[in-house]
Chimera marker file (.cmm) of the C-alpha trace (Angstrom):
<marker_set name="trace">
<marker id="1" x="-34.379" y="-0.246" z="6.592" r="1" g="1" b="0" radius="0.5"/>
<marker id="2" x="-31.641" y="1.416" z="4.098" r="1" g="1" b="0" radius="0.5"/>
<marker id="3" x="-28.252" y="-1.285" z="4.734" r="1" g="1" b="0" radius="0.5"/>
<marker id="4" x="-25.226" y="0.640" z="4.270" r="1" g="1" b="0" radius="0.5"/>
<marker id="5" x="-24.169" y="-1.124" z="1.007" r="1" g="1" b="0" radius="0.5"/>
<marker id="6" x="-26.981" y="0.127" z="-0.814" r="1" g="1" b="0" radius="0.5"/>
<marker id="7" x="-25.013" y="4.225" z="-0.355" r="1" g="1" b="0" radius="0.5"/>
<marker id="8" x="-21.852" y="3.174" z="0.112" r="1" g="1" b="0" radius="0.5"/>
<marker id="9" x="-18.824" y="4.138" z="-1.922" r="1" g="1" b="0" radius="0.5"/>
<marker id="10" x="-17.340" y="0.676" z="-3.343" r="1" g="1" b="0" radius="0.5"/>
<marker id="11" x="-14.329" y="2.670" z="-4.820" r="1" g="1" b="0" radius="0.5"/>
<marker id="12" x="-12.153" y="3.583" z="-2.233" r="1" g="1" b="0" radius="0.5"/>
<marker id="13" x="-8.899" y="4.858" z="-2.041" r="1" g="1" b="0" radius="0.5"/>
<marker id="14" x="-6.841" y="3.446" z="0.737" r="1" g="1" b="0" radius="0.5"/>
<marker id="15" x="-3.209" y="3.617" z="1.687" r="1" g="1" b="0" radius="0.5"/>
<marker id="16" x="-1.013" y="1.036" z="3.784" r="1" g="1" b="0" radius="0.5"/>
<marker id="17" x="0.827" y="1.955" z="6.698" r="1" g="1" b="0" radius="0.5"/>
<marker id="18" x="4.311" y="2.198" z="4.599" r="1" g="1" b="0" radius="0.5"/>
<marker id="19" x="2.848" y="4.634" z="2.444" r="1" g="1" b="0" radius="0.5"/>
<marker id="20" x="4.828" y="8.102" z="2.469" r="1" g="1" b="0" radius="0.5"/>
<marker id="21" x="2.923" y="10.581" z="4.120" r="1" g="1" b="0" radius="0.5"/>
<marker id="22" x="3.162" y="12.944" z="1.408" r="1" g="1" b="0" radius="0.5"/>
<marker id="23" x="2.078" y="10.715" z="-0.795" r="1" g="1" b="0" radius="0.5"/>
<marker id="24" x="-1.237" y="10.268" z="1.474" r="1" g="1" b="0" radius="0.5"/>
<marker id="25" x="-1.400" y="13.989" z="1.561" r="1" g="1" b="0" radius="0.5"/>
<marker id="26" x="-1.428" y="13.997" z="-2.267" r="1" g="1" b="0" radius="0.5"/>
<marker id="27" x="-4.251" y="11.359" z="-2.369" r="1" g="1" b="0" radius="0.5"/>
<marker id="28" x="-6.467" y="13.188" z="-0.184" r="1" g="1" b="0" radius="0.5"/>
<marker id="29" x="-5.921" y="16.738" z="-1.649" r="1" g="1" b="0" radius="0.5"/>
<marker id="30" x="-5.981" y="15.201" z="-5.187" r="1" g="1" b="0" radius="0.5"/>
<marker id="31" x="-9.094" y="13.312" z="-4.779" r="1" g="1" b="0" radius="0.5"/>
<marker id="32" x="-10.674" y="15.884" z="-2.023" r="1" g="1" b="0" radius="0.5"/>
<marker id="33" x="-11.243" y="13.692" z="0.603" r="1" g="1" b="0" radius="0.5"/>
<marker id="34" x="-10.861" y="14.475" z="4.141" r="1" g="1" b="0" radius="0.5"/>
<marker id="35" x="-9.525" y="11.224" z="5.423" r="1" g="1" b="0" radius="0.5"/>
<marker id="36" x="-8.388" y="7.356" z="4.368" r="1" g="1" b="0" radius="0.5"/>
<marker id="37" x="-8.346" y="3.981" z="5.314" r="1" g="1" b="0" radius="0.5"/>
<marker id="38" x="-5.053" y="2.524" z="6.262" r="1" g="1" b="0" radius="0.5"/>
<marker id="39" x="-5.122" y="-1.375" z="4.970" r="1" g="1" b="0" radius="0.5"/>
<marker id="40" x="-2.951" y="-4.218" z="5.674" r="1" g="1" b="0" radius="0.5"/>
<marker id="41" x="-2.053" y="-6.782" z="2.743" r="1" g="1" b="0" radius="0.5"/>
<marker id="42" x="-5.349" y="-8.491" z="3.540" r="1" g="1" b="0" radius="0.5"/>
<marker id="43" x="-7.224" y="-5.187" z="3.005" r="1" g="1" b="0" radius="0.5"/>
<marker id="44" x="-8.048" y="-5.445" z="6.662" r="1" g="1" b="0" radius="0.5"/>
<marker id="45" x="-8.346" y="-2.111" z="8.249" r="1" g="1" b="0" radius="0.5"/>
<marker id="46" x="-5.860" y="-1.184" z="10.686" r="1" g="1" b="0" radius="0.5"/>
<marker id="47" x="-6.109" y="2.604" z="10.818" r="1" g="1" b="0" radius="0.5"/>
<marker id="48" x="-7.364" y="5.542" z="9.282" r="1" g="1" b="0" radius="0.5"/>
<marker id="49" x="-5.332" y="8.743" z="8.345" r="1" g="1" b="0" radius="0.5"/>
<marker id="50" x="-7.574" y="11.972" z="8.618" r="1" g="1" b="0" radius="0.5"/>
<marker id="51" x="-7.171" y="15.948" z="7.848" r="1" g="1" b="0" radius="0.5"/>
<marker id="52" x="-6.748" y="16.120" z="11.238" r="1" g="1" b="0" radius="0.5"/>
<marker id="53" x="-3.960" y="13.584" z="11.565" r="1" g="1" b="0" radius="0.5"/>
<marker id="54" x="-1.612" y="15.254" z="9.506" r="1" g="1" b="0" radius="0.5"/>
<marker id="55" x="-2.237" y="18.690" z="11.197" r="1" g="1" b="0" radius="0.5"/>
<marker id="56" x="0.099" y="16.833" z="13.329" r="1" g="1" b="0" radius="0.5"/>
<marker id="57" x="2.886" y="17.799" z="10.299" r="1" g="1" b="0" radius="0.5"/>
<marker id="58" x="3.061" y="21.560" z="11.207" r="1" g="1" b="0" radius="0.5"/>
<marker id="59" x="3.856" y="21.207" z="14.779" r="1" g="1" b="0" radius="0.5"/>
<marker id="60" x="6.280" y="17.974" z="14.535" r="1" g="1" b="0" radius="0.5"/>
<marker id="61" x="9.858" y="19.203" z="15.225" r="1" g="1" b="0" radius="0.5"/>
<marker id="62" x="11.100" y="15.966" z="14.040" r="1" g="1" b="0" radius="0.5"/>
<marker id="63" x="10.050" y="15.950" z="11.121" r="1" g="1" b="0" radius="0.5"/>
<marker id="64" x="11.797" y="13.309" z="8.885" r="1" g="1" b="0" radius="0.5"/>
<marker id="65" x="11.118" y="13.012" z="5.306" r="1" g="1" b="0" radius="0.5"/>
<marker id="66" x="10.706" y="9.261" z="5.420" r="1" g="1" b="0" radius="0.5"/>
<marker id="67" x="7.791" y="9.462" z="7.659" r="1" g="1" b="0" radius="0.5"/>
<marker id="68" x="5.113" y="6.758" z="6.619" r="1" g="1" b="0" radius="0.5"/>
<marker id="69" x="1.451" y="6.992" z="7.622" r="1" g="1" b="0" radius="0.5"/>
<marker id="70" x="1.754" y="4.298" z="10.565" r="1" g="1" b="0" radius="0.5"/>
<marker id="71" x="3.195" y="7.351" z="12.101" r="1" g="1" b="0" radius="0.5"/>
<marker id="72" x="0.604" y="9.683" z="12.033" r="1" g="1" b="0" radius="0.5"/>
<marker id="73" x="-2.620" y="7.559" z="11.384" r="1" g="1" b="0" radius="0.5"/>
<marker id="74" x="-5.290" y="6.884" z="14.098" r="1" g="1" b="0" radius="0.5"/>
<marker id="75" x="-5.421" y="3.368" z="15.301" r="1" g="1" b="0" radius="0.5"/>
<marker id="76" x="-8.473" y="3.267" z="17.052" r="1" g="1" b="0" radius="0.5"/>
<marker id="77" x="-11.011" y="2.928" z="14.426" r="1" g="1" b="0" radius="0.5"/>
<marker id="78" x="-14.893" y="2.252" z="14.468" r="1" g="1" b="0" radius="0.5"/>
<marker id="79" x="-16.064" y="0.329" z="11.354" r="1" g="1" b="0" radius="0.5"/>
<marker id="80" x="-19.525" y="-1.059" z="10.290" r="1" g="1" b="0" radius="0.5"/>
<marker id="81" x="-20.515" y="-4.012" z="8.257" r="1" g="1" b="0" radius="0.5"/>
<marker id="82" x="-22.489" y="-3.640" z="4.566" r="1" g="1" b="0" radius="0.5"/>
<marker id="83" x="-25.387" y="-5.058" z="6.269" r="1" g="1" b="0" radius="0.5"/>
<marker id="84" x="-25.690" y="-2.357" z="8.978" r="1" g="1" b="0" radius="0.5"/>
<marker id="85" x="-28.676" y="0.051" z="8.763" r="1" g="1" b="0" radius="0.5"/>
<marker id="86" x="-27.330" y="3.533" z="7.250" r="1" g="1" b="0" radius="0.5"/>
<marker id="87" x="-29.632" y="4.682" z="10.523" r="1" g="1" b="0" radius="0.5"/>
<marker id="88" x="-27.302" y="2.892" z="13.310" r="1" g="1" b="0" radius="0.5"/>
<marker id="89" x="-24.546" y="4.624" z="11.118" r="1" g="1" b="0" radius="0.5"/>
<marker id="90" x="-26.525" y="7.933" z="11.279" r="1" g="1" b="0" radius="0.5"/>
<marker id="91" x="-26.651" y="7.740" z="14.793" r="1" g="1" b="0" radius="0.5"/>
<marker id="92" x="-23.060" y="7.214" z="15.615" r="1" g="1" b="0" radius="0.5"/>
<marker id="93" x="-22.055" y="10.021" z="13.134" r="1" g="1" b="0" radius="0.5"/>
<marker id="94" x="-24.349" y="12.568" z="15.943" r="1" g="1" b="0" radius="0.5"/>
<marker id="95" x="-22.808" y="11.287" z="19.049" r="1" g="1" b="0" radius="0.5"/>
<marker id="96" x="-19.100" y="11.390" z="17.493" r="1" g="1" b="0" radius="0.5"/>
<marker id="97" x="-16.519" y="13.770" z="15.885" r="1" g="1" b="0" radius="0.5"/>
<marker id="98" x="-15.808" y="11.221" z="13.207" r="1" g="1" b="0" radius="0.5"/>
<marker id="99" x="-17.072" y="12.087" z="9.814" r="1" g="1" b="0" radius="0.5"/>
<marker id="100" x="-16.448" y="8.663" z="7.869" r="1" g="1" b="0" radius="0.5"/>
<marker id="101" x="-16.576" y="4.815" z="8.471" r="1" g="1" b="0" radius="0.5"/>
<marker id="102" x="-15.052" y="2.260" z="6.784" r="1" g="1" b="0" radius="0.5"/>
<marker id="103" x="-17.126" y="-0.637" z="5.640" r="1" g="1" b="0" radius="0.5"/>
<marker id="104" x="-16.468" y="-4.582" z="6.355" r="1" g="1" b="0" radius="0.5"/>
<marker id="105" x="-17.237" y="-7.494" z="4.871" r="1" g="1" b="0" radius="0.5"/>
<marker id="106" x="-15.933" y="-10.709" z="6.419" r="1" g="1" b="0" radius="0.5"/>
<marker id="107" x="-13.377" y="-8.018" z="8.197" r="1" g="1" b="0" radius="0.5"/>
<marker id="108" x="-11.925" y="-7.019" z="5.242" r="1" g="1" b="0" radius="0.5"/>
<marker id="109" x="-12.471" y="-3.559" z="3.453" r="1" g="1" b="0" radius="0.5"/>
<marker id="110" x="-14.910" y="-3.070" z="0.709" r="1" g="1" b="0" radius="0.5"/>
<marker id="111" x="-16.570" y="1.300" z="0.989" r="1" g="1" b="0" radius="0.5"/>
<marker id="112" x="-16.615" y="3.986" z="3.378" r="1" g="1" b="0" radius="0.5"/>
<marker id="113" x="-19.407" y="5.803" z="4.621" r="1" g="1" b="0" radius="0.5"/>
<marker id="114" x="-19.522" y="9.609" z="4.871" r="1" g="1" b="0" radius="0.5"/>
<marker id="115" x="-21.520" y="12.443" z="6.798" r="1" g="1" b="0" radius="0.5"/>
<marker id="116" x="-21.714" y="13.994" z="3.506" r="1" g="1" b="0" radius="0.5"/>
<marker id="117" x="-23.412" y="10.100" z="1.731" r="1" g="1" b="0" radius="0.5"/>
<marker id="118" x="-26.427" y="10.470" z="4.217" r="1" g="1" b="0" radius="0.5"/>
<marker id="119" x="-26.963" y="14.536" z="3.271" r="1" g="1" b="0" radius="0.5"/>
<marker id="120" x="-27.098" y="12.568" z="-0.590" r="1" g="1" b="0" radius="0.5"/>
<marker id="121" x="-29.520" y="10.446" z="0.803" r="1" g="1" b="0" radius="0.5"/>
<marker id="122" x="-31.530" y="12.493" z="2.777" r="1" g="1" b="0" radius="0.5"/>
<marker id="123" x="-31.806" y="14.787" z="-0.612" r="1" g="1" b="0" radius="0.5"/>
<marker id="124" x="-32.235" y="12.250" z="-2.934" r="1" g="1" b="0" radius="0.5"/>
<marker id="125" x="-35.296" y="10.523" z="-0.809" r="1" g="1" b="0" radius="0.5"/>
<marker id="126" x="-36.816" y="13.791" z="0.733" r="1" g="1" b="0" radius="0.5"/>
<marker id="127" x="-39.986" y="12.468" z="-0.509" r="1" g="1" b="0" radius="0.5"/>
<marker id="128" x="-39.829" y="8.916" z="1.157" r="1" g="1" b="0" radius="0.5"/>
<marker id="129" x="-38.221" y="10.506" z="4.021" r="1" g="1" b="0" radius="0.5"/>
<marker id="130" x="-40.932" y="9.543" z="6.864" r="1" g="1" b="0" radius="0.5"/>
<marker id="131" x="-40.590" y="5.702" z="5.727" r="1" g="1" b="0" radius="0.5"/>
<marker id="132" x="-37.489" y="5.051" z="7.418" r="1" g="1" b="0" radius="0.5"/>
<marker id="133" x="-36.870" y="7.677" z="9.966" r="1" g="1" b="0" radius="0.5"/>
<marker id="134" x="-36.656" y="6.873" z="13.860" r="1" g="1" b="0" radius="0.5"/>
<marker id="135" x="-35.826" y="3.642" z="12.571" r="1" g="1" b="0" radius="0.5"/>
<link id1="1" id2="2" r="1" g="1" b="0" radius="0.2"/>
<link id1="2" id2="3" r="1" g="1" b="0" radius="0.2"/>
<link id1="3" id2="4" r="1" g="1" b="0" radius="0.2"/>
<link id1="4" id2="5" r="1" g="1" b="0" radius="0.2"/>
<link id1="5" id2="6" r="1" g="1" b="0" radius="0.2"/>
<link id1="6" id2="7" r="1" g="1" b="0" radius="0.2"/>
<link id1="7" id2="8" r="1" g="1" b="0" radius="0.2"/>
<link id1="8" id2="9" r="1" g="1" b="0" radius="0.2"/>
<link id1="9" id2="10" r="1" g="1" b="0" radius="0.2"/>
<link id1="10" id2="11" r="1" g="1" b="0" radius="0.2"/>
<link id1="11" id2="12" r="1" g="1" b="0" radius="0.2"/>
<link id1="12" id2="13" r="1" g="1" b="0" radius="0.2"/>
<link id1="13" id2="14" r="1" g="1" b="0" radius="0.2"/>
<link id1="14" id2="15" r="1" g="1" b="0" radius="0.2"/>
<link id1="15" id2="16" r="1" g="1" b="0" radius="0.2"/>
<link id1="16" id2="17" r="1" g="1" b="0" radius="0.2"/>
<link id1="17" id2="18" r="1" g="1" b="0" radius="0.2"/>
<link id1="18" id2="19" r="1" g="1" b="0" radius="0.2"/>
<link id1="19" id2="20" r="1" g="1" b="0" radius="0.2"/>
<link id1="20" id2="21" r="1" g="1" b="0" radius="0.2"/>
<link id1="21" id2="22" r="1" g="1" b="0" radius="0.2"/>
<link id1="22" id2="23" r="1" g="1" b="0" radius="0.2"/>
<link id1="23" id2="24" r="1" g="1" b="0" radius="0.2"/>
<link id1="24" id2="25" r="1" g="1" b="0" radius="0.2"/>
<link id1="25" id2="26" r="1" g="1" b="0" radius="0.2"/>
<link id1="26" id2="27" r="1" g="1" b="0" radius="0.2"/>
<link id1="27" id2="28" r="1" g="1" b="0" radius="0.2"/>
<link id1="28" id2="29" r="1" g="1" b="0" radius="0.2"/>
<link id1="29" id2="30" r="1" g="1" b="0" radius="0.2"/>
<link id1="30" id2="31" r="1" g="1" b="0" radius="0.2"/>
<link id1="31" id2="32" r="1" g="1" b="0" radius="0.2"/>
<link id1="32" id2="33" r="1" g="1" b="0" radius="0.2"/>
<link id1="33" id2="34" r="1" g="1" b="0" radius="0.2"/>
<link id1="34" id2="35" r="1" g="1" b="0" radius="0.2"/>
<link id1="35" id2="36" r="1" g="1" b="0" radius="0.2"/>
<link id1="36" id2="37" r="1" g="1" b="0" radius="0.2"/>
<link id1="37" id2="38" r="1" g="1" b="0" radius="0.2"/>
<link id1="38" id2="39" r="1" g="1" b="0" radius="0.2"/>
<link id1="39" id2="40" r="1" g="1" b="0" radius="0.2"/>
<link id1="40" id2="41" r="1" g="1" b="0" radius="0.2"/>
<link id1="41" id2="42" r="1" g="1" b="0" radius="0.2"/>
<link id1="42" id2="43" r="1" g="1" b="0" radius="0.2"/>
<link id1="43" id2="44" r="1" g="1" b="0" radius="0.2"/>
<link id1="44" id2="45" r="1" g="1" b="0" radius="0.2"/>
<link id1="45" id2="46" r="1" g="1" b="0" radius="0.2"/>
<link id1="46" id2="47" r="1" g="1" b="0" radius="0.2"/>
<link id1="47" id2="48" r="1" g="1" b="0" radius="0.2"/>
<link id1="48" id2="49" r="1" g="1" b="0" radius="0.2"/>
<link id1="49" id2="50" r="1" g="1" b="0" radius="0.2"/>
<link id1="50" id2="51" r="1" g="1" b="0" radius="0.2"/>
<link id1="51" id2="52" r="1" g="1" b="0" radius="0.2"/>
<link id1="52" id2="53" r="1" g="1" b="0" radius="0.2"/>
<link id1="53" id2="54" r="1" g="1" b="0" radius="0.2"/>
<link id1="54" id2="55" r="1" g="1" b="0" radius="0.2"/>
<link id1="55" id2="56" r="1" g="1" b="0" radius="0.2"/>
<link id1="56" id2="57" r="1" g="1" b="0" radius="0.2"/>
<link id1="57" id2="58" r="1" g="1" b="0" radius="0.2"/>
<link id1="58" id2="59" r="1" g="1" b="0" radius="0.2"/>
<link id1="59" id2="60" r="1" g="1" b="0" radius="0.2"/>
<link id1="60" id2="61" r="1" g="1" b="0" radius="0.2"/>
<link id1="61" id2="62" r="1" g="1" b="0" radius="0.2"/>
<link id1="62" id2="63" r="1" g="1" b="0" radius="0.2"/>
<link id1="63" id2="64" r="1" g="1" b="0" radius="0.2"/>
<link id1="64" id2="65" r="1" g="1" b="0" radius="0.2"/>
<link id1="65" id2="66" r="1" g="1" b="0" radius="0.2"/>
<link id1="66" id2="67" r="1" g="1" b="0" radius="0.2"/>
<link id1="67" id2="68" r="1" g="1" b="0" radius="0.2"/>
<link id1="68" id2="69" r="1" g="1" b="0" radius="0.2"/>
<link id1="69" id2="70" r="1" g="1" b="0" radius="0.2"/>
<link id1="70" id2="71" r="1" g="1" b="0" radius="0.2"/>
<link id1="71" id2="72" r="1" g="1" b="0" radius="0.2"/>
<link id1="72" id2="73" r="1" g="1" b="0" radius="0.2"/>
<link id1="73" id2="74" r="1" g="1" b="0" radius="0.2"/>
<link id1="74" id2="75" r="1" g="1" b="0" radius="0.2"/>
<link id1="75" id2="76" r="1" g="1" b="0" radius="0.2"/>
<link id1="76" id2="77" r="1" g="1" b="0" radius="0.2"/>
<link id1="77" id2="78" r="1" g="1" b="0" radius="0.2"/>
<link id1="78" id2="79" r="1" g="1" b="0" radius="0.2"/>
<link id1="79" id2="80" r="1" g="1" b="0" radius="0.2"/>
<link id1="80" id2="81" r="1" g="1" b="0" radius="0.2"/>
<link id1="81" id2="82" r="1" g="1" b="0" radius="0.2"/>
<link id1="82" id2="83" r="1" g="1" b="0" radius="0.2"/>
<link id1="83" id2="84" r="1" g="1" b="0" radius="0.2"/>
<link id1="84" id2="85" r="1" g="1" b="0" radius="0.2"/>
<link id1="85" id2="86" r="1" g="1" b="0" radius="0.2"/>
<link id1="86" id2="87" r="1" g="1" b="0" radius="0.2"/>
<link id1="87" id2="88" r="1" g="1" b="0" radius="0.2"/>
<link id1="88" id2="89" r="1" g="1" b="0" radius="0.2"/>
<link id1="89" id2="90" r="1" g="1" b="0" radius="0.2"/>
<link id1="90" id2="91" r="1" g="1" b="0" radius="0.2"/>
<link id1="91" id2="92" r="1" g="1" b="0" radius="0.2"/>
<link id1="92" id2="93" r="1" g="1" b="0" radius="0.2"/>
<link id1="93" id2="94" r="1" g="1" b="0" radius="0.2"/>
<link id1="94" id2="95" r="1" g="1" b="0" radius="0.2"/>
<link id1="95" id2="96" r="1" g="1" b="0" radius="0.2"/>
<link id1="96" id2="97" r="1" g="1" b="0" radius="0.2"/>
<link id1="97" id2="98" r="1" g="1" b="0" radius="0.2"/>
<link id1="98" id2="99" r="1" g="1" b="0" radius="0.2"/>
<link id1="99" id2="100" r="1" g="1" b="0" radius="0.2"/>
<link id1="100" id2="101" r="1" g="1" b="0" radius="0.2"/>
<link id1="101" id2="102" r="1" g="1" b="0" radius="0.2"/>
<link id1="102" id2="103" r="1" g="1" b="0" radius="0.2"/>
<link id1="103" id2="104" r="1" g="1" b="0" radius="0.2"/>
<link id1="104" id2="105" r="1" g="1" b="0" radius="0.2"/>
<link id1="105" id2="106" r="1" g="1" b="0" radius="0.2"/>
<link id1="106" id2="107" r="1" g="1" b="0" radius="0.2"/>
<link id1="107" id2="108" r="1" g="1" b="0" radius="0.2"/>
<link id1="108" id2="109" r="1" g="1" b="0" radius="0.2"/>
<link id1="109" id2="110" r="1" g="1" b="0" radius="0.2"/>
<link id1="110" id2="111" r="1" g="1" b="0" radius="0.2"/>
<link id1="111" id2="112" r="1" g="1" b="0" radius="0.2"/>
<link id1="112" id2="113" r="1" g="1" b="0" radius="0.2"/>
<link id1="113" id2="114" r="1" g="1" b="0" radius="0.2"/>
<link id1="114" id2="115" r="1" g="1" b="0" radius="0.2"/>
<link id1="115" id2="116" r="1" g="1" b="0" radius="0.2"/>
<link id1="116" id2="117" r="1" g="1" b="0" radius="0.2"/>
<link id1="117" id2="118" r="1" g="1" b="0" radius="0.2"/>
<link id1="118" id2="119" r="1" g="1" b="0" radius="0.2"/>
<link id1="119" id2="120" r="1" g="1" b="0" radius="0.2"/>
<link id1="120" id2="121" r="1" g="1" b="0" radius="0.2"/>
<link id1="121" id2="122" r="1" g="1" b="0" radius="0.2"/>
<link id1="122" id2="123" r="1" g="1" b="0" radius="0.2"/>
<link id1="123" id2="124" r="1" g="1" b="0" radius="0.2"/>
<link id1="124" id2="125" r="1" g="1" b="0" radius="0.2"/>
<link id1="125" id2="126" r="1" g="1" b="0" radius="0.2"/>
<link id1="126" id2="127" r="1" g="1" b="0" radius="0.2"/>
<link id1="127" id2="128" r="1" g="1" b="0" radius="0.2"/>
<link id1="128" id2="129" r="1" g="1" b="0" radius="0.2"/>
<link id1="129" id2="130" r="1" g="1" b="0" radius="0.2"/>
<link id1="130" id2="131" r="1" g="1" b="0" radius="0.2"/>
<link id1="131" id2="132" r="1" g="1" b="0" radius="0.2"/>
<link id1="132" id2="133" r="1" g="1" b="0" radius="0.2"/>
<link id1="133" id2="134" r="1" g="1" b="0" radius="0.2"/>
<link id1="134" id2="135" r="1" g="1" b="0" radius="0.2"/>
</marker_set>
């Protein structure tokens, strides 16, 4: 079994609810990412703001300049622990539309998983493939 925190990105970027939501729309087009944690003060994770979010932009007639990301982000979010296998994750990723996870410890947030970490893997350990599948 391959646990999550062996593929997992450690350095994430995360916003708070407050934040702007331009400045969240900087973060993701600035770092290329396609969606972001939201995090309370206790880095607990409380949302998550995605591409498709802040679609939400172009058709809001209300726009309002001072529009934070509590106001767009998704509050529903499915998260997995560091311990999980990156198979249960691999799983989940098939059945849903959601293309990244945030990763708990102890509830709090410490890497995020992506579609695009298990391609990495699956490339990087094409050889060793057949050890771990149907896991």
């Amino acid at each position: 079994m391959i646990a999550i925190k062996m593929i997992m990105t450690t350095d994430v970027i995360y916003v708070k609810a407050t934040t702007p939501i331009y400045e969240a729309l900087h973060l993701l087009e600035n770092n290329q990412i396609s969606g972001l944690p939201v995090v309370d003060d206790q880095m607990v994770v409380i949302g998550i703001l995605s591409e498709k979010d802040v679609l939400k932009i172009l058709i809001d007639k209300n726009l309002d300049i001072k529009n934070t990301v509590a106001d767009y982000m998704s509050h529903k979010v499915i998260c997995f622990k560091e311990d999980d296998s990156v198979t249960e994750v691999c799983r989940f990723f098939i059945k849903s539309h959601i293309r990244r996870v945030p990763i708990i410890r102890d509830g709090k947030l410490v890497g995020i998983l992506s579609r695009r970490d298990l391609v990495s893997l699956i490339l990087e350990t094409k050889n060793q493939l057949s050890q771990f599948r149907y896991v």
